[in-house]
C-alpha positions in Angstrom: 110.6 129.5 101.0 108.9 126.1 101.3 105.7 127.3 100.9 106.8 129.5 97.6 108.3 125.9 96.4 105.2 123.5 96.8 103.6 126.3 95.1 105.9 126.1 92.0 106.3 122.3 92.5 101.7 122.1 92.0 101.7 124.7 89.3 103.5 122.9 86.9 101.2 122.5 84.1 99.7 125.8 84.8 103.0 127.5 83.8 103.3 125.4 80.8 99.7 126.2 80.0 100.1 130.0 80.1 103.4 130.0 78.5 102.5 128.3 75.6 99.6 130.5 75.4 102.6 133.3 74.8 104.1 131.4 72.3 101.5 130.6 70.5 101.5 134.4 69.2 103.4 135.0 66.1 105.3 138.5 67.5 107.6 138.8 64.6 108.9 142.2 64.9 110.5 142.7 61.7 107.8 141.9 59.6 105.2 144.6 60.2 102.1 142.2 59.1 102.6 141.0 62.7 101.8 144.3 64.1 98.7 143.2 65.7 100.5 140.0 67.0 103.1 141.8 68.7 100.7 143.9 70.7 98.7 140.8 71.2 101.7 139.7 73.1 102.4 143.2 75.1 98.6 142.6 76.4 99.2 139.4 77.1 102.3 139.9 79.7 100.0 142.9 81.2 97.3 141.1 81.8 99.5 138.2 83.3 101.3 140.9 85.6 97.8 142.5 86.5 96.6 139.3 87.6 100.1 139.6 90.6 98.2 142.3 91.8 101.0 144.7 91.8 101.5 148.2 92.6 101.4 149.2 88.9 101.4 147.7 85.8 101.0 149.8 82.3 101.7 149.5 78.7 103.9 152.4 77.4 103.4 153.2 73.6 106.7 154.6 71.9 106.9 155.1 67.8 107.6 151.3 67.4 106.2 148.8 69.8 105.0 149.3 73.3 107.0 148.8 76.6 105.6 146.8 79.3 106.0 147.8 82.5 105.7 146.5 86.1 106.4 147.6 89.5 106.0 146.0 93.3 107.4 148.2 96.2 107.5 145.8 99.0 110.2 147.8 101.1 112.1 150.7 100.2 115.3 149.4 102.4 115.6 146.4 100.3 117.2 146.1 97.1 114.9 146.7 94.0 115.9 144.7 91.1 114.7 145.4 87.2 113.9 142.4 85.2 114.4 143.1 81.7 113.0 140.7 78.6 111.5 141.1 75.8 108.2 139.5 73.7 109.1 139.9 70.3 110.7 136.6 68.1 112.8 136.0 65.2 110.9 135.0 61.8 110.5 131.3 61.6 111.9 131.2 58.5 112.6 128.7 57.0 109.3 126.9 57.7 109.9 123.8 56.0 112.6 122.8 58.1 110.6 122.8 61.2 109.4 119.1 62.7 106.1 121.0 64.1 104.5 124.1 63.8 107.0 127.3 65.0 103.6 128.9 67.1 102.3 125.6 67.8 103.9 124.9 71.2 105.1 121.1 71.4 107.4 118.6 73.8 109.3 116.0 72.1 111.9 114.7 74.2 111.8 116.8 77.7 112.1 120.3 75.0 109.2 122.9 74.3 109.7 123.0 70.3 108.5 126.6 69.4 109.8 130.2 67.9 110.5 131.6 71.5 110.6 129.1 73.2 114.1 129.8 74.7 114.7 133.4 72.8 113.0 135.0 75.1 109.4 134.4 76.4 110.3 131.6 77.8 113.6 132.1 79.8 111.6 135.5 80.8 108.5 134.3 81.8 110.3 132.5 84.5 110.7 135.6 86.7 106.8 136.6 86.6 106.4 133.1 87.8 108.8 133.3 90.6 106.7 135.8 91.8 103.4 134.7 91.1 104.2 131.8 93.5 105.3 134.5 96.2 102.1 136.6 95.7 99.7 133.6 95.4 100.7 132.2 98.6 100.5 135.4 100.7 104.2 135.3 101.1 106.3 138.4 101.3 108.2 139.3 98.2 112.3 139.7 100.3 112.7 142.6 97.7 110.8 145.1 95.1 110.8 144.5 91.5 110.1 146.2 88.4 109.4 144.5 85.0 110.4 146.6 81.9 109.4 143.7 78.5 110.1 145.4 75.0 108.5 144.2 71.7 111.7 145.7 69.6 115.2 143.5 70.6 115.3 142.1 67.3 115.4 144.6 65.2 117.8 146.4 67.7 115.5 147.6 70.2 115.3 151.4 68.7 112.8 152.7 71.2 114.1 151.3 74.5 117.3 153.8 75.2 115.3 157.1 74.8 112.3 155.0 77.1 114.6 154.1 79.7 116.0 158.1 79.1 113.1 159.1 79.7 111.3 157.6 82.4 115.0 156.7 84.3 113.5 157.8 87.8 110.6 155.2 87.3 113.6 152.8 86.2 115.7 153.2 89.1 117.1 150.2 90.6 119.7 148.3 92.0 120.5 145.8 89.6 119.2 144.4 86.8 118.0 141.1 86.0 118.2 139.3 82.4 117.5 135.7 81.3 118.2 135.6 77.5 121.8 133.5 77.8 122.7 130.3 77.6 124.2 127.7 80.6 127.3 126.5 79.6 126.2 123.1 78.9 123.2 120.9 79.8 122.5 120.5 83.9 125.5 122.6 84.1 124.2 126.3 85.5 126.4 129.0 84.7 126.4 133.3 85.2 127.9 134.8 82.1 129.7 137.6 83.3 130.5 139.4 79.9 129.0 139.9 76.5 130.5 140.8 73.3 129.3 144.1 71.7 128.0 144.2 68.1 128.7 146.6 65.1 126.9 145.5 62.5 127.1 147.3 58.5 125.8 147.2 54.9 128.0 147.3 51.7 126.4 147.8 48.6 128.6 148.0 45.4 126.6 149.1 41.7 128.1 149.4 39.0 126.4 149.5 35.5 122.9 150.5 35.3 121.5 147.2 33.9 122.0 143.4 34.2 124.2 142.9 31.2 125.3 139.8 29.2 128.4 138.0 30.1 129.5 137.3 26.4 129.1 141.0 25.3 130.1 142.8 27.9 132.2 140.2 30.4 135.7 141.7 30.2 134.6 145.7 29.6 133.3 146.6 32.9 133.9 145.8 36.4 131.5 143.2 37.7 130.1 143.8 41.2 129.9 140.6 42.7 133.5 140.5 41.6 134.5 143.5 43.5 132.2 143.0 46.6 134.5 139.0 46.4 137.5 141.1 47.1 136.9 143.2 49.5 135.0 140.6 51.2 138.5 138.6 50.7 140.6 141.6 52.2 138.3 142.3 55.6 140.3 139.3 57.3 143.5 137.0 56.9 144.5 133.4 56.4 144.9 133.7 60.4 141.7 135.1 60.8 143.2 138.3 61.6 140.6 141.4 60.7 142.7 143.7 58.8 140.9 147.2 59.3 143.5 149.4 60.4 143.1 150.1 64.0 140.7 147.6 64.5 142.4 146.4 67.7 143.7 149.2 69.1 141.3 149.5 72.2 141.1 145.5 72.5 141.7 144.6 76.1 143.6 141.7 75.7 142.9 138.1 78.0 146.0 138.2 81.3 147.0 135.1 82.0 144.5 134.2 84.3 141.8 134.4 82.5 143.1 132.2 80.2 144.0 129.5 82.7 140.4 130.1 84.0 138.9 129.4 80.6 141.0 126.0 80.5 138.9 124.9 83.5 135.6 124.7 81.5 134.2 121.8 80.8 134.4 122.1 77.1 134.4 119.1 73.9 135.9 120.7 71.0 135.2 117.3 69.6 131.8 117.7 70.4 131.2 121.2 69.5 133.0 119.6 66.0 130.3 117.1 65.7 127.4 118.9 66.3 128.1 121.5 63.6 128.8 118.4 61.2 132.6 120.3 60.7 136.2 118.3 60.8 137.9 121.2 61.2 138.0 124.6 63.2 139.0 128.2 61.9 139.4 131.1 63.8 142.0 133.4 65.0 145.4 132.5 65.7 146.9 131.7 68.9 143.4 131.4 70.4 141.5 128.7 72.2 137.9 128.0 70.3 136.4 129.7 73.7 138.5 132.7 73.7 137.6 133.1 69.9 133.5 132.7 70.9 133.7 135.0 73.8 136.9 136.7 74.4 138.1 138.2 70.9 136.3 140.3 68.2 135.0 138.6 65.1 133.9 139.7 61.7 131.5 137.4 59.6 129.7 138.2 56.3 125.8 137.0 57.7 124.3 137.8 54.4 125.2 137.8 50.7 123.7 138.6 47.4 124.2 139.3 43.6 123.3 138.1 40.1 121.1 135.6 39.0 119.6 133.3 42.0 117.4 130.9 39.9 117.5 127.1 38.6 119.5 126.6 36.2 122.3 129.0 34.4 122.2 132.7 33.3 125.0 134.1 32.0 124.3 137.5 33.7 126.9 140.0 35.0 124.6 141.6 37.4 124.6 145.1 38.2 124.9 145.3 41.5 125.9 143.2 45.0 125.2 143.1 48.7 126.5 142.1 52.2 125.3 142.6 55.4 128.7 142.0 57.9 128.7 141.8 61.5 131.1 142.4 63.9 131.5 141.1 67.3 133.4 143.5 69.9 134.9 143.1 73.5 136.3 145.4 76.1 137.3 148.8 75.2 135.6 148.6 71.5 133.3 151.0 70.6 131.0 150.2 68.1 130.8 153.7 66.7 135.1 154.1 66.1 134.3 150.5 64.6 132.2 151.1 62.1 133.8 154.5 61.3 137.0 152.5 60.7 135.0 150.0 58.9 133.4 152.1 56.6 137.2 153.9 56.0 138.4 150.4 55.1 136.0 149.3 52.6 135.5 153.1 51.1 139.5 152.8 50.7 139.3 149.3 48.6 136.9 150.1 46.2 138.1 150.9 42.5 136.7 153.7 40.6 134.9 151.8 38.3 132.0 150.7 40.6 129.5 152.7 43.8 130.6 151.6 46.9 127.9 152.7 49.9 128.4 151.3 53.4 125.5 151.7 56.1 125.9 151.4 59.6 123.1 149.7 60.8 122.6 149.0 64.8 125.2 148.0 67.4 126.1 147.7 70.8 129.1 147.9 74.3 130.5 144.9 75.4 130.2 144.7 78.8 132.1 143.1 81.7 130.1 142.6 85.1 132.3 142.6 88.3 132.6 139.5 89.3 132.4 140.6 93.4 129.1 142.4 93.0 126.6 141.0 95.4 123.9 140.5 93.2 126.1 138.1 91.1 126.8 136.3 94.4 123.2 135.6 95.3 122.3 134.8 91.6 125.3 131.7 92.2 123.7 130.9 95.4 120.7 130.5 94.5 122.3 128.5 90.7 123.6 126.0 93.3 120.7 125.6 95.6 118.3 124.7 92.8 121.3 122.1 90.4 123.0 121.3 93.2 125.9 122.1 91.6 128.3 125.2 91.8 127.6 127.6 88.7 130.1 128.3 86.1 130.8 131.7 85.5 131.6 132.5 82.0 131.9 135.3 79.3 129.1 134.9 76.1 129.8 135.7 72.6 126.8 137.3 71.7 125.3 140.8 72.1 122.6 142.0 74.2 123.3 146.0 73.5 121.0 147.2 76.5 123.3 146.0 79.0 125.8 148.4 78.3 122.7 151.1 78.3 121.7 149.9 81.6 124.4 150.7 82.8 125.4 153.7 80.9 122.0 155.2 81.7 120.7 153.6 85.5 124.2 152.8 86.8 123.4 149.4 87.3 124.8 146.4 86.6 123.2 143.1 85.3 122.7 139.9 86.0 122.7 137.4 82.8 121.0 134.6 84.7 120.6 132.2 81.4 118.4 128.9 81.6 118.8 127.7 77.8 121.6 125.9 76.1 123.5 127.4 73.0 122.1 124.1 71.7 118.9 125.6 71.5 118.7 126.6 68.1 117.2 130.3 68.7 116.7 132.3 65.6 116.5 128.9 63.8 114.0 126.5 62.9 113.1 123.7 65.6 114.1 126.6 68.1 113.8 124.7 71.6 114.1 124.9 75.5 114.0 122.2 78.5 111.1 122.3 80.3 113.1 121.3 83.4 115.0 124.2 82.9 111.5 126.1 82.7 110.7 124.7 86.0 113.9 124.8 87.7 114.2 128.6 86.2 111.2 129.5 88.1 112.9 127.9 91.1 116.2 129.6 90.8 114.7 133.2 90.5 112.6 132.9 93.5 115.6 131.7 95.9 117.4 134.5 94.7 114.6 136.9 95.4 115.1 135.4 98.7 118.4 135.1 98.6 119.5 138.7 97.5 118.8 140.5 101.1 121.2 138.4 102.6 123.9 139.8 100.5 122.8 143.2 100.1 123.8 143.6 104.1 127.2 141.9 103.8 130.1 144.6 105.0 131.7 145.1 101.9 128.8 146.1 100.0 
């Protein structure tokens, strides 16, 4: 692969270059004003792909944003990996906490400061590299690869299951391949072998049909930030224990192993304390801050409103209030009995006196990737060739729903080959990502390209 390398190794600033050309479009998906940006940035990774020369490349429209897709056939014997990302960003909001511009592209301190950055153009974009520096120096790719890029993950990704439904003999592969995790820590390269799934809802409590004045009427009716306090009070206890009845009957609990495994990590809970400005820790009981991050369902309010908002007092009993609660799932949850048992919950707490309506909104499987599967194996051969350093393989606390549909729906398994740092402030202002970690992405997906034919032909597979 030396030639492949010096390629990568000249190239530098050319893969800067073009990637900060992605990032320099706004592709806000949830805000439709940026329609036109986000299929600036579907045009943008054709156009990049085109120029690979591949077998295909075409841009799918669907009801929502189009789907990218990619496709080099270099040998039918040899395993075909799908890479998976996706080209749509969180708002930047908000934008007075930002040091520089969110879709101006800037390096401060070895970091590429921009909305994307590390969530997920730019982890991504490291895989059409890799083989850009296999196709530009007439070298053949080891395997065939498809590219599948959606504009939709952040606003749950509506129109990628039916896609990949539809068009699941075009999909077929092998494996696939996903950078949009985190390394466990800085210069530390790590696989994350599971995800947590997602259940995410909507409570809305009304109760008179006007704003009304504290003094007259505070005491008469049943104010609903008041009610939306208490049940918000009642989802968990002191022990951060969720109290929705049967919400852990399907939990697959941590064996003993696991646990000893998770003591191994390098972790600072002093650290971890310190950057989150915190002198204290809550979470479950009887849990290690890891287990409670990766390991165990969670249940957090991420959104909250009610009543007057502006400077100064009001004395208003508002007539209505809000939530938006997420909850984080892990082997055998399913996010459908959740929020069924959810919505049960909530329904059963409310008083008479008030509306209670709970939405389900989008959610996802938590998945668990076998840690023999060849694919893995290669990925932390190829981890160690580039750090010098033997990967870390870990389970993620977040949710990347598709996995589980990959799976569901191609029968393949995925590699979560993460480049960024949980440091990296995605879906926050001042949202960053190494540019070593750029470069030595780019490096690690092509010797596992390279790497991946070896394994495929090992006995046991």
């Amino acid at each position: 692969m030396s030639k492949v390398q010096d390629y990568i190794d000249s190239h530098k600033d050319h893969f800067k270059e073009e990637l900060f050309e992605l990032l320099r479009i706004p592709s806000i998906s949830t805000n439709s004003d940026h329609k036109g940006d986000v299929l600036d940035a579907a045009h943008y990774l054709v156009d990049r792909l085109e120029a690979l020369d591949l077998d295909r490349v075409e841009l799918f429209e669907t009801d929502g944003n189009p789907i990218v897709f990619g496709e080099l056939i270099t040998d039918e014997s040899k395993p075909t990996v799908l890479v998976y990302g996706h080209y749509d960003v969180q708002p930047p909001d908000p934008l007075g906490k930002w040091d520089t511009p969110p879709f101006e592209p800037t390096v401060r301190n070895g970091n590429i400061y921009a909305r994307g950055a590390s969530d997920d153009k730019g982890q991504s974009f490291t895989h059409v590299k890799a083989l850009e520096a296999y196709r530009k120096t007439d070298s053949k790719f080891p395997v065939n690869i498809k590219f599948i890029f959606e504009g939709e993950e952040e606003i749950g990704s509506p129109h990628l299951v039916p896609f990949i439904k539809e068009h699941k003999e075009m999909l077929e592969c092998d494996m696939v391949l996903i950078s949009d995790t985190a390394m466990f820590a800085e210069d530390t390269p790590s696989l994350t072998y599971g995800l947590r799934g997602l259940a995410y809802m909507e409570v809305d409590v009304v109760g008179p049909n006007r704003d009304l004045h504290s003094g007259v009427y505070g005491g008469a009716v049943d104010n609903p930030a008041n009610v939306m306090a208490e049940i918000i009070s009642k989802l968990k206890d002191e022990d951060g224990v969720i109290q929705i009845p049967g919400f852990y009957d399907d939990v697959v609990e941590l064996d003993e192993e696991e646990r000893e495994e998770y003591t191994k990590l390098p972790f600072d809970e002093e650290g971890f304390k310190k950057d989150l400005g915190l002198d204290t820790l809550h979470g479950e009981e009887g849990y290690s801050t890891l287990e409670r991050t990766s390991a165990r369902p969670s249940l957090d309010v991420n959104g909250l409103w009610s009543g007057y908002q502006g400077e100064g007092a009001k004395t208003v009993l508002p007539s209505e209030a809000g939530a938006k609660i997420s909850m984080r799932l892990v082997p055998d949850q399913d996010p459908k009995e959740i929020a069924r048992l959810f919505k049960e919950y909530v329904e059963s707490l409310a008083p008479e006196s008030v509306d209670v309506t709970v939405t389900e909104h989008h959610g996802g499987h938590p998945i668990v990737t076998d840690l023999s599967f060849y694919g893995l194996q290669a990925a932390a051969e190829a981890f160690k060739n580039v750090y010098d350093k033997e990967p870390l393989f870990t389970r993620e606390g977040g949710s990347i729903p598709i996995v589980a549909d990959f799976e569901n729906v191609l029968g393949a398994q995925s590699i979560l080959m993460g480049f960024g740092l949980n440091s990296d402030a995605i879906h926050s202002p001042n949202e960053k990502f190494a540019l070593k970690d750029f470069y030595r992405g780019i490096s690690t997906s092509a010797k596992f390209f390279e790497l991946l034919p070896k394994y495929a032909l090992q006995p046991e597979h």
